[in-house]
C-alpha positions as CSV (number, residue, x, y, z in Angstrom):
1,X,-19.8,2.5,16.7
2,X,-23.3,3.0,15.3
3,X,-24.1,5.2,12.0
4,X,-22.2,8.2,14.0
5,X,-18.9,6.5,12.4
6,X,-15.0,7.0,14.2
7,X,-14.6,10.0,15.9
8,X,-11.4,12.0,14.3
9,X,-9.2,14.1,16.6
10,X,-9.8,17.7,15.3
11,X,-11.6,16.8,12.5
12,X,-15.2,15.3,13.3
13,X,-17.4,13.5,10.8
14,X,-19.3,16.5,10.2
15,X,-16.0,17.9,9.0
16,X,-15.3,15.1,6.9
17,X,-18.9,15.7,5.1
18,X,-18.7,18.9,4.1
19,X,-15.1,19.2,3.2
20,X,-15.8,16.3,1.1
21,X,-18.9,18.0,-1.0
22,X,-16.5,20.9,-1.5
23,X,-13.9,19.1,-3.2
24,X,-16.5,17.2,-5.6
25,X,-18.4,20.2,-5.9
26,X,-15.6,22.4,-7.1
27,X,-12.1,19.8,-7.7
28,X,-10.6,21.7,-10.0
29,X,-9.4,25.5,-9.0
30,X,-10.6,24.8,-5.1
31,X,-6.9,24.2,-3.7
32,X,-4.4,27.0,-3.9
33,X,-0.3,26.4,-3.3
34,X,1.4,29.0,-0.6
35,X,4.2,29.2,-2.7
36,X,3.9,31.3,-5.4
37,X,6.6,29.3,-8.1
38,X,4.5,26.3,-6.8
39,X,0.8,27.8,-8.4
40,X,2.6,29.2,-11.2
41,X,4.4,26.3,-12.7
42,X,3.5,23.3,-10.2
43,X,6.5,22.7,-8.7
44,X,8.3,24.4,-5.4
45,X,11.1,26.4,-6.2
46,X,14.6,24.9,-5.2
47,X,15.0,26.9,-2.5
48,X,12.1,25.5,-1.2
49,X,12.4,21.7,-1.8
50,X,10.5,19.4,0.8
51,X,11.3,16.7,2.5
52,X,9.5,13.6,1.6
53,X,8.3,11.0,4.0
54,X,6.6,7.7,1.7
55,X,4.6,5.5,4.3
56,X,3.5,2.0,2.8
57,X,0.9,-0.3,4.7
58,X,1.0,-3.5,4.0
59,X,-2.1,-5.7,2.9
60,X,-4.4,-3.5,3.9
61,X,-7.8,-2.7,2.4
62,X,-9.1,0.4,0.8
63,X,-11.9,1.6,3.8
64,X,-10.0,-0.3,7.2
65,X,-8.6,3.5,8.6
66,X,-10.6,6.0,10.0
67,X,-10.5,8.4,7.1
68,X,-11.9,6.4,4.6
69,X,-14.5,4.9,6.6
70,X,-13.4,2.1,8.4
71,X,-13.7,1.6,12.5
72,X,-10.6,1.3,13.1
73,X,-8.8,3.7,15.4
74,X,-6.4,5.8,13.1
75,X,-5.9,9.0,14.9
76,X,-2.5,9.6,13.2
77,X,-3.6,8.9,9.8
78,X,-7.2,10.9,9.9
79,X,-5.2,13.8,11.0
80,X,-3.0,13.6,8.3
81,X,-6.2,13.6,5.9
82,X,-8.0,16.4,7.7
83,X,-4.6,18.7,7.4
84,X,-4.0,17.6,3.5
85,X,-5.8,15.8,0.9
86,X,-7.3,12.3,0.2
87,X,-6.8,10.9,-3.3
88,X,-9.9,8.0,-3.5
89,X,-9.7,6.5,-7.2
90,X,-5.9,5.9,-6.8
91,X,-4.4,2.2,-7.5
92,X,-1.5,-0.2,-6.7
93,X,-0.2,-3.1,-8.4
94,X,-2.4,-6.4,-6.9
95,X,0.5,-7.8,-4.4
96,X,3.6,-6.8,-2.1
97,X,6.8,-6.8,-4.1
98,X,5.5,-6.3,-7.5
99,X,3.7,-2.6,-5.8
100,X,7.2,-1.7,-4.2
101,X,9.0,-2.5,-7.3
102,X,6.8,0.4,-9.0
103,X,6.2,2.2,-6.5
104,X,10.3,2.5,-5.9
105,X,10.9,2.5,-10.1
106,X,8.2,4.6,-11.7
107,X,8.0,1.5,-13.8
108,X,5.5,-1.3,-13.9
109,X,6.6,-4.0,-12.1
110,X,7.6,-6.2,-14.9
111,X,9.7,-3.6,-16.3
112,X,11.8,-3.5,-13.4
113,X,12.0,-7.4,-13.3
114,X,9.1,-8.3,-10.8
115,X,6.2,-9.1,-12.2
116,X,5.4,-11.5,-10.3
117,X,7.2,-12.8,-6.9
118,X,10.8,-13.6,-5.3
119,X,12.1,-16.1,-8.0
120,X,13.6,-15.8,-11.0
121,X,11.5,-17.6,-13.7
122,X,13.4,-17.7,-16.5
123,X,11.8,-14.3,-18.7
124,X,13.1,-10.8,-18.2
125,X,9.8,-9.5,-16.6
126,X,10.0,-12.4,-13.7
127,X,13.5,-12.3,-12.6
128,X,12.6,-11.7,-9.0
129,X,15.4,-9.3,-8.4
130,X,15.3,-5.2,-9.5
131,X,17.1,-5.0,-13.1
132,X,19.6,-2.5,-13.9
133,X,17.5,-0.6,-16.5
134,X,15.6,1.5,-13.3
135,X,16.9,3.5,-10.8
136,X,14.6,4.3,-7.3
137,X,13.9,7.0,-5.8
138,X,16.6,7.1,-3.7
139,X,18.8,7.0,-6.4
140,X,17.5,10.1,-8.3
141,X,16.7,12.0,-4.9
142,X,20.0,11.2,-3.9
143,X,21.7,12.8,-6.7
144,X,19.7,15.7,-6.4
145,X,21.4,16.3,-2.8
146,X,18.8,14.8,-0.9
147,X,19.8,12.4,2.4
148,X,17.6,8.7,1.7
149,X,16.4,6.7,4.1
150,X,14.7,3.6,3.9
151,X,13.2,1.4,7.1
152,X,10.9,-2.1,6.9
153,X,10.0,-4.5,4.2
154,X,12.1,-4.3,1.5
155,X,11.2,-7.1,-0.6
156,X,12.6,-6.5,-4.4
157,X,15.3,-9.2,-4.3
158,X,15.4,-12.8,-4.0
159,X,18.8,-12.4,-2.3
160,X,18.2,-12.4,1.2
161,X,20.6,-12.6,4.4
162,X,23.1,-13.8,5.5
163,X,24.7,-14.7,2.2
164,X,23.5,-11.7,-0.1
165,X,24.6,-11.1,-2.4
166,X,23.5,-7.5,-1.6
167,X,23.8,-5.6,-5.2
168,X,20.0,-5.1,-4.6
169,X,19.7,-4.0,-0.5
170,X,18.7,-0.9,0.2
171,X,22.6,1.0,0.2
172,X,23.2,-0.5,-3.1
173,X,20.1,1.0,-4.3
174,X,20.5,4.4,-3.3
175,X,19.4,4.9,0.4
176,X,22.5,6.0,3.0
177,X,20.7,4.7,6.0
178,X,18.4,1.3,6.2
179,X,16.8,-0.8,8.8
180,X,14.6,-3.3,8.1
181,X,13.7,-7.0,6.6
182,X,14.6,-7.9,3.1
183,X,12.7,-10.9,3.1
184,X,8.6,-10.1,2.6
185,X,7.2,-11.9,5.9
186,X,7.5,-13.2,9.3
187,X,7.1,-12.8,13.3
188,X,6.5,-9.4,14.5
189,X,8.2,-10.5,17.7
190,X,11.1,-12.0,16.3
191,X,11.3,-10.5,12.6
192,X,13.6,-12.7,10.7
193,X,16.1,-11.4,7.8
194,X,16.6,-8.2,9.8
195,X,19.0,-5.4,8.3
196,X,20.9,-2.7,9.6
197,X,22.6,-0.5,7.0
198,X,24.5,-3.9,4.9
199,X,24.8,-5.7,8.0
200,X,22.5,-9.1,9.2
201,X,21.3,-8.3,13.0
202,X,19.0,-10.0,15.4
203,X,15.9,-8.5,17.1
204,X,16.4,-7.2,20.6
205,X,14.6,-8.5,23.8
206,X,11.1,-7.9,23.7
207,X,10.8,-6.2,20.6
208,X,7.9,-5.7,18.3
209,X,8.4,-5.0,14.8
210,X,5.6,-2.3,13.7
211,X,7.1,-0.1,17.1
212,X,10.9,-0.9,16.1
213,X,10.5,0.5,12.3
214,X,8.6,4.0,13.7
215,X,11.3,4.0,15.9
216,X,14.3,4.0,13.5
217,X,12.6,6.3,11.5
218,X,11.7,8.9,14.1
219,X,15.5,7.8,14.8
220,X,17.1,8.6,11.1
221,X,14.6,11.6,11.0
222,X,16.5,12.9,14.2
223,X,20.1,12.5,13.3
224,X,19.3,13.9,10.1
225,X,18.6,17.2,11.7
226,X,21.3,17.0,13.9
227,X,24.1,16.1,11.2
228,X,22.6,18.1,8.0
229,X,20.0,20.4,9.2
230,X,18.5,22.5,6.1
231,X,19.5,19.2,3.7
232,X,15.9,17.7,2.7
233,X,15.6,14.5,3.4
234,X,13.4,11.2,2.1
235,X,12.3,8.7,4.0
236,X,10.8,5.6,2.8
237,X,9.1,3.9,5.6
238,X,7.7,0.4,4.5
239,X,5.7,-1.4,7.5
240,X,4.7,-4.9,7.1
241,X,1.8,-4.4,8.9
242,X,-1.4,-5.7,8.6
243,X,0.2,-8.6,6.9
244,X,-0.1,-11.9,8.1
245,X,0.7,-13.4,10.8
246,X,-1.7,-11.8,13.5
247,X,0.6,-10.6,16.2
248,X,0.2,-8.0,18.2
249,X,1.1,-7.4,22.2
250,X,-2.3,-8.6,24.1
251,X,-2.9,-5.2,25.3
252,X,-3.6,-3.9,21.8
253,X,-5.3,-6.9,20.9
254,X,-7.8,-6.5,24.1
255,X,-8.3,-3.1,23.1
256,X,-10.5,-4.2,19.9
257,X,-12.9,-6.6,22.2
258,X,-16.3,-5.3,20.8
259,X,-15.9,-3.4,18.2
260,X,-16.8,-6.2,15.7
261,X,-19.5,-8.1,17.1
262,X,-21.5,-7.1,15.0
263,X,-20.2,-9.2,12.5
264,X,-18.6,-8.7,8.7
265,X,-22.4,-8.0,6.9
266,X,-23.6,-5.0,9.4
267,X,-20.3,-4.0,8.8
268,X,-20.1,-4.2,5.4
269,X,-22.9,-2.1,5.6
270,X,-22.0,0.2,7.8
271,X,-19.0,1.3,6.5
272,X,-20.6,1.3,2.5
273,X,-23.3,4.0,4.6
274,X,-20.1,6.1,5.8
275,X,-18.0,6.4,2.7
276,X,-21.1,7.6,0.6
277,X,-21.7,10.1,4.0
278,X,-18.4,11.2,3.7
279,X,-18.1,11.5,-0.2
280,X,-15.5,8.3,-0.8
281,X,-17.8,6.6,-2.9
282,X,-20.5,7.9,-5.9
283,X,-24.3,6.8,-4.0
284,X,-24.8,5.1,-7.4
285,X,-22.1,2.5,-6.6
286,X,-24.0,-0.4,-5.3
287,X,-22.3,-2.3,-2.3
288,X,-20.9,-5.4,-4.1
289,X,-22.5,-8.6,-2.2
290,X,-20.9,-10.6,0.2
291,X,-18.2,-12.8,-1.4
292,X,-19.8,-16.5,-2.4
293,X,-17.0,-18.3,-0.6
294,X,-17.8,-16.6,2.7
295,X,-20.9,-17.0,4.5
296,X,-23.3,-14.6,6.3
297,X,-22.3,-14.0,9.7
298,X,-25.7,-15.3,11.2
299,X,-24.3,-18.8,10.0
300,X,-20.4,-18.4,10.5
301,X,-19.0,-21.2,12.8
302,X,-16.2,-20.5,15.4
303,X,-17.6,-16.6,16.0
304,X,-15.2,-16.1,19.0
305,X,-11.9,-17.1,16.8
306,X,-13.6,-15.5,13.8
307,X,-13.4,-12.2,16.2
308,X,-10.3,-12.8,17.3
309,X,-8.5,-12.6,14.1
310,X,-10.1,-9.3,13.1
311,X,-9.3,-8.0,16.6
312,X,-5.8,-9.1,16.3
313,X,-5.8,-7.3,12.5
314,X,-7.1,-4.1,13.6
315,X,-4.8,-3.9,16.7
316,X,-1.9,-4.1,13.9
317,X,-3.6,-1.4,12.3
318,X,-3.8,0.5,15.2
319,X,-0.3,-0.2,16.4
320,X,0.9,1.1,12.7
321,X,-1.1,4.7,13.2
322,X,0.5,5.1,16.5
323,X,3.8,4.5,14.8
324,X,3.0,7.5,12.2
325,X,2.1,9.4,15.1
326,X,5.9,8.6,16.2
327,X,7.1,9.8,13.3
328,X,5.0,12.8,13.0
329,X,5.9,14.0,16.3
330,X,10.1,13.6,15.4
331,X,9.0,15.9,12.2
332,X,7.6,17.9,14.5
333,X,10.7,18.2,16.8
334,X,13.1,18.9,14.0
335,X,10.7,21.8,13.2
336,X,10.4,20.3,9.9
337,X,6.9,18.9,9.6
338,X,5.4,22.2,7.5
339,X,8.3,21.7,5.3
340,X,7.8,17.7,4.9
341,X,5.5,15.9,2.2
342,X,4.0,12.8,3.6
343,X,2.1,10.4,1.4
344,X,0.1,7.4,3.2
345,X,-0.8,4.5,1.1
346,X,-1.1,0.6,0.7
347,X,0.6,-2.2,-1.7
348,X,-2.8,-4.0,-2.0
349,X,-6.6,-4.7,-1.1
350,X,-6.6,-6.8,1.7
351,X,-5.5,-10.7,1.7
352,X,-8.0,-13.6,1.5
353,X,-5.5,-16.0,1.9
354,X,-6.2,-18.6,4.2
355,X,-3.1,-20.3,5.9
356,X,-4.1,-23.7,5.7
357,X,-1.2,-27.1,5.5
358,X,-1.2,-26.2,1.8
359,X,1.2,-23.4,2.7
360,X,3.6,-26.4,4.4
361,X,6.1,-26.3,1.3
362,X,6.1,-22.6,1.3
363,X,6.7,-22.4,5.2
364,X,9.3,-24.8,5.4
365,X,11.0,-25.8,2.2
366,X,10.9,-23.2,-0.3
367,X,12.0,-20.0,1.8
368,X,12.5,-21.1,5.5
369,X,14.1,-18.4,6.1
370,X,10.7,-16.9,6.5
371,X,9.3,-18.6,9.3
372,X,10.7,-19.5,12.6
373,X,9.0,-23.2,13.8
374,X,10.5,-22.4,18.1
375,X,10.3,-18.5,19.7
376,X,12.9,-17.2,21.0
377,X,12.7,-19.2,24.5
378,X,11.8,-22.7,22.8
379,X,8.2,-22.8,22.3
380,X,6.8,-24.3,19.1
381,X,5.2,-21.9,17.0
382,X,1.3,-23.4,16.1
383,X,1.3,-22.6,12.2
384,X,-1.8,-22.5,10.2
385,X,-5.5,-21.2,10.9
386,X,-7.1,-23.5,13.6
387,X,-9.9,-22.0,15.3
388,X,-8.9,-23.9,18.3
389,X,-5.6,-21.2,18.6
390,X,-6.6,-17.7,19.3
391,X,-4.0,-15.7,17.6
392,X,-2.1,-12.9,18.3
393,X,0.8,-14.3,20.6
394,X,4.1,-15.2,18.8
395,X,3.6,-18.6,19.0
396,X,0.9,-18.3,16.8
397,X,1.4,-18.2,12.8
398,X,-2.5,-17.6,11.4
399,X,-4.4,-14.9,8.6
400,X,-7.7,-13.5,9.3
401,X,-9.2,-14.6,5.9
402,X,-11.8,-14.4,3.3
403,X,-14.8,-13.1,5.5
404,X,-12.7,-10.3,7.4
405,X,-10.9,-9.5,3.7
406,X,-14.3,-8.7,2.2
407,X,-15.4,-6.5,4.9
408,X,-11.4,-4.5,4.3
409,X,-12.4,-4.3,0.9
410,X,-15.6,-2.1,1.2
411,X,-17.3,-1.6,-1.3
412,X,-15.4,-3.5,-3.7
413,X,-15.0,-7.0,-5.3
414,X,-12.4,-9.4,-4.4
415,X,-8.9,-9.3,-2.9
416,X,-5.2,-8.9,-2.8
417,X,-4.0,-10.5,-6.5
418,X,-6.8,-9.6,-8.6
419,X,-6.9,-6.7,-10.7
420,X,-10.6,-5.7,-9.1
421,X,-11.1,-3.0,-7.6
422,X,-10.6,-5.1,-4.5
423,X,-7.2,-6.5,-5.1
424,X,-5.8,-2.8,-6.4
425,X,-7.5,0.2,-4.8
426,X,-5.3,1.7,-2.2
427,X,-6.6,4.7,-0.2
428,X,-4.0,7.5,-0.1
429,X,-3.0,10.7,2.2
430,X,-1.0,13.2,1.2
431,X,-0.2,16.0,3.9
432,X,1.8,19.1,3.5
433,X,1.2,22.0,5.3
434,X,3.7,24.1,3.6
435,X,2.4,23.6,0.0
436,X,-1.1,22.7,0.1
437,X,-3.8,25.0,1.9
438,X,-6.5,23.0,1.2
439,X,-7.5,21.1,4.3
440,X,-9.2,17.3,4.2
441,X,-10.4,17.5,0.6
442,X,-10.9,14.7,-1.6
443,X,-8.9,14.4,-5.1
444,X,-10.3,12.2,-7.7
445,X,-8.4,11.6,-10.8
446,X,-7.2,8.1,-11.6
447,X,-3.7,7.5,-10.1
448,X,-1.3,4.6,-10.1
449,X,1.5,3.7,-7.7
450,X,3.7,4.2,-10.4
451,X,2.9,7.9,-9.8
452,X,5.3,8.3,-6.5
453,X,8.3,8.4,-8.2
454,X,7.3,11.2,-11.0
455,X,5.5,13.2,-7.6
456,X,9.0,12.4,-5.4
457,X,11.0,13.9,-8.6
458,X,9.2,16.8,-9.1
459,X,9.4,17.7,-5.4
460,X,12.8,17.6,-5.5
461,X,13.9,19.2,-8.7
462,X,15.5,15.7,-9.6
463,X,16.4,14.9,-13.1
464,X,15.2,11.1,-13.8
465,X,18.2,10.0,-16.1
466,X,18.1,8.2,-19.4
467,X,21.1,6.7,-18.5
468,X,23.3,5.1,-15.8
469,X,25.9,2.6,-15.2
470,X,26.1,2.6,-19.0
471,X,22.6,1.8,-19.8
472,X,19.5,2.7,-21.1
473,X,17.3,3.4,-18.1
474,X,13.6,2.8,-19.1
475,X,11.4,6.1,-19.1
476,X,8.9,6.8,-16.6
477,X,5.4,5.5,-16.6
478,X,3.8,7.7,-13.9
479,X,2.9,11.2,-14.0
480,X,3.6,13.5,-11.1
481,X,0.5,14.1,-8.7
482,X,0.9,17.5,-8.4
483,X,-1.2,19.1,-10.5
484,X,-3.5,16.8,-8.4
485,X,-2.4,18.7,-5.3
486,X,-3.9,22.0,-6.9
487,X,-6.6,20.3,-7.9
488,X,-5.8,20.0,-11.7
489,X,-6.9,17.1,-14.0
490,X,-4.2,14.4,-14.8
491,X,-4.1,14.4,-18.2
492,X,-3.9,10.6,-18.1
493,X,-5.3,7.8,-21.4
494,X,-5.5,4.5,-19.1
495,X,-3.6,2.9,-16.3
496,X,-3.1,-1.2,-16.1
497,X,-2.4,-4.0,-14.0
498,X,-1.3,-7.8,-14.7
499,X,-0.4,-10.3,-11.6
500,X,-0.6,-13.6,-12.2
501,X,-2.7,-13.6,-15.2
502,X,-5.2,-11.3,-13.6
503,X,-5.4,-8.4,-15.6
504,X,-6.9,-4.8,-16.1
505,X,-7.4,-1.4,-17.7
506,X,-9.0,1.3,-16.5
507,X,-9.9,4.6,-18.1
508,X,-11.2,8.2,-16.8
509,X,-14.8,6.3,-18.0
510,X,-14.2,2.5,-18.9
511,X,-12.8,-0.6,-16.9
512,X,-11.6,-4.2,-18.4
513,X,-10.7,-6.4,-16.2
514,X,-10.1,-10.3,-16.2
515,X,-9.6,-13.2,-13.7
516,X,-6.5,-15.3,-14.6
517,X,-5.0,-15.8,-17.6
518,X,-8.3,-18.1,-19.0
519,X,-11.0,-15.5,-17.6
520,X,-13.1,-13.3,-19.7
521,X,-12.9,-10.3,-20.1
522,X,-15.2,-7.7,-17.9
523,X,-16.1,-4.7,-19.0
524,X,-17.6,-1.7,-16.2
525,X,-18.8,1.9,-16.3
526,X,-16.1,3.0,-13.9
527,X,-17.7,6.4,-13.7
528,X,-21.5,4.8,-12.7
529,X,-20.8,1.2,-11.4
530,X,-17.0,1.1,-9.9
531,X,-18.0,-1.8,-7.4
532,X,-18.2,-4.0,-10.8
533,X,-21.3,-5.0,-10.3
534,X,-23.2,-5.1,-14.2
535,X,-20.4,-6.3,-16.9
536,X,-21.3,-4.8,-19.5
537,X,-18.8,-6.6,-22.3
538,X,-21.9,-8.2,-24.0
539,X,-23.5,-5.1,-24.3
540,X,-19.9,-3.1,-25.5
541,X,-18.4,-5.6,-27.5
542,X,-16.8,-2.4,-29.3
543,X,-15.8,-1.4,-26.2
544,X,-14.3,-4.4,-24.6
545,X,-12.1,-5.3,-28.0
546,X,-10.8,-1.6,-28.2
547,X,-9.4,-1.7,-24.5
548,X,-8.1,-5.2,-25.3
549,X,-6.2,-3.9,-27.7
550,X,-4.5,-1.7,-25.5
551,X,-4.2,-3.7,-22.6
552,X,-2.1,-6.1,-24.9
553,X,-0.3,-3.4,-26.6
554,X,0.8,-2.5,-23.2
555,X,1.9,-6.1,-22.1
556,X,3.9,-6.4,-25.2
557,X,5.4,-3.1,-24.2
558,X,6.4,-3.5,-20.3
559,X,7.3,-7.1,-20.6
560,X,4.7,-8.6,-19.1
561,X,4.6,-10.9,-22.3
562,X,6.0,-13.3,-22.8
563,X,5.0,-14.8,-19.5
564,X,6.9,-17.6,-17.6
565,X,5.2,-21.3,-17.2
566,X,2.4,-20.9,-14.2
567,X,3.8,-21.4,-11.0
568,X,2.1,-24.1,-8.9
569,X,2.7,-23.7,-4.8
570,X,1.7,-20.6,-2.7
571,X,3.9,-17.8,-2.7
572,X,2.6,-14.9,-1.1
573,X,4.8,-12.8,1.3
């Protein structure tokens, strides 16, 4: 491992470096769009209209692959980066569903009824279940001729199988093809909730769940070709990997032995050292310190199941890039990959959470349906982290915590919930060969996941309606990336976040941002200082009351106020 970093198939470090001072040196004007219509008015002729493949990690942080730093083995993913473009100031929504419900909508989560999780609280913005006032992308892509696909987490409805009802699954919502889990979490080796098309099915002998979702989508991407060939296509693939629990196959697993010895500090370190290398992150940007709830590694207790569970973690990584690889190569195979826009990105930072018997009422009251306590040939499944278990085999049900989270997180602050940087910056890839000659350069303008459906749109030449089903649909939020894509500005005023009374707005320059609904405001120089690392709302009071005033203006707007009475078990998945 060292300071030489991962080694990137067809694209080495070196590479990485100076492709990455060309895009900072000369961002806007350096990229230029093979198709003529495309430079002219930034969008592809109709003729020409790509596919669209949308790839979502799940709970995993902003550095952990290959291309933005991290030492985990990506192959699939760098490659992606070094043929396309990497967008590094780009942000989700803090937590699973409420990112899919905007990343699906173009709304903010609230506005399309999840702003927070799977139960319906009683206020429009917390129904737990996607409202009528937004249609998905499958919806508007679909009416613009486009085949929809859909496979993995779903996770926008509190209606889960076998009794439905299914007005929000995947075919009611626009997609002609679906496999996957409604529910948000559960067994890799015996995924529970599992979907085909509208009907409830069980997982097949011996199957893991990261390989079966690649698999149906290098399936759907296949008959496809065969049954429409020339009709574009999108493809929403939705993995649920890195999430918790750590499974993976003991091969994979056994594969990591080493690589993180040296333990979450050198690591830390190591990877802040690369991503400044590699122009990620401004040298001015001080590594934010070690979280104060996690100890340095020189003192950490249980070292070999501390290893283990960031062992079993990366192998899910790992096992998720060679499933992009899958689907690359069936792209490939149609003769369709040139043609085919593929965006890589992640629903939030990665997850602190600690599954200790305080997640008992979740397991196995609230939504059992989640969790299965036998496997499939009767052995009881050990739940909660106990460094007495190595995880990884499915009879293991464990999260690889705080200290791993932090080191996930690189540079920033915090974790999965909170609206730091931490909690909501999400690395993203876009790769298409067909439109975008510009090859492993680095975007910066400041981008939201509410972005992908204005982008998807665009691409297609859809019309986002006003109205359907005789109502008002609520206008987008987002802006379409690709200006970005030619290296054009967004002309963007702010982007914002609220989950679970943690709150934000960020500017082009400024960032506010608040822990929980009683926490002070923060205020940071996101240009200088976007680790968060000297609040400067003392200094600004100006500053800090003007954003306020438009972070609330926005709440009133979106319905994130008025907010529901605060919940009090976990609820994660």
């Amino acid at each position: 491992m060292g300071d030489k970093g991962p080694v990137l198939p067809h694209f080495s470090r070196r590479d990485f470096l100076r492709t990455a001072a060309a895009g900072s040196a000369s961002i806007v004007g350096s990229a230029f769009l093979r198709d003529p219509a495309f430079a002219a008015h930034g969008a592809p002729s109709p003729a020409k209209r790509p596919n669209i493949v949308l790839v979502l990690a799940d709970d995993m942080g902003y550095s952990d692959i290959g291309c933005f730093g991290g030492e985990i083995r990506t192959s699939n993913i760098d490659r992606l980066a070094s043929d396309g473009l990497r967008f590094t100031q780009f942000h989700n929504a803090a937590r699973c569903c409420p990112s899919r419900a905007s990343l699906l909508t173009g709304l903010y989560p609230h506005q399309a009824g999840i702003g927070d999780m799977m139960t319906d609280q009683g206020v429009d913005g917390y129904r737990g279940d996607l409202n009528r006032r937004c249609r998905t992308i499958a919806e508007v892509l679909r009416g613009a001729g486009y085949g929809t696909y859909a496979v993995g987490k779903w996770h926008v409805t509190r209606f889960l199988p076998p009794d439905g009802p299914k007005h929000n699954w995947p075919l009611q919502r626009g997609f002609d093809r679906y496999f996957g889990t409604i529910t948000g979490a559960g067994s890799y080796f015996e995924p529970h909730t599992l979907v085909l098309d509208n009907t409830p099915i069980e997982p097949g002998e011996g199957s893991y769940y990261t390989d079966a979702i690649a698999d149906r989508a290098a399936k759907f991407i296949h008959d496809h070709a065969a049954a429409t060939p020339g009709r574009p296509f999108f493809l929403y693939t939705a993995f649920t990997a890195p999430h918790w629990p750590l499974h993976a196959p003991a091969e994979a697993v056994a594969a990591q032995r080493g690589r993180f010895d040296a333990g979450w500090d050198a690591l830390r370190a190591e990877r802040h050292r690369r991503m400044v290398e590699m122009g990620l992150v401004d040298k001015r940007w001080r590594l934010s310190p070690r979280d104060p709830e996690v100890p340095a590694w020189v003192d950490a207790s249980d070292k070999a199941w501390q290893l283990r569970r960031m062992e079993v973690y990366a192998a899910q990584v790992e096992l998720m890039d060679r499933g992009i690889g899958r689907i690359r190569a069936a792209l490939e195979a149609a003769g369709v990959l040139a043609d085919t826009v593929i965006l890589f990105l992640s629903d939030n930072g990665g997850c602190h959470e600690e599954l200790t018997e305080s997640w008992s009422n979740y397991f196995f009251k609230g939504r059992e349906q989640v969790v299965r306590r036998a496997t499939r040939d009767g052995r009881t499944v050990r739940f909660f982290n106990d460094p007495q278990v190595l995880p990884g085999p499915d009879d293991t049900y464990q999260s690889y915590g705080r200290p791993w989270a932090n080191l996930s997180n690189t540079p920033f602050r915090l974790f999965k919930v909170f609206a730091h940087e931490g909690g909501t910056a999400t690395p993203l890839v876009v790769h298409w060969p067909a439109g975008i000659r510009s090859r492993g350069e680095i975007r910066r303008p400041l981008g939201h996941i509410v972005d992908i459906m204005a982008t998807c749109a665009e691409l297609a030449g859809a019309k986002y309606p006003a109205a359907a089903e005789d109502r008002d649909i609520l206008p987008l939020e987002g802006l379409s990336l690709l200006p970005a894509f030619a290296g054009r500005p967004l002309d963007r005023e702010a982007i914002y976040c609220e989950h679970e009374g943690n709150r934000a707005v960020i500017t082009p320059r400024w960032k506010l941002v608040a822990r929980g609904n009683r926490g002070p405001w923060e205020l940071y120089d996101f240009e200088a200082d976007r680790t968060e690392t000297n609040d400067l709302a003392a200094a600004k009071a100006d500053m800090a009351a003007r954003l306020a005033k438009m972070w609330e203006d926005w709440a009133r707007r979106t319905a994130v106020l008025p907010k529901p009475a605060p919940k009090r078990a976990p609820d994660s998945v």
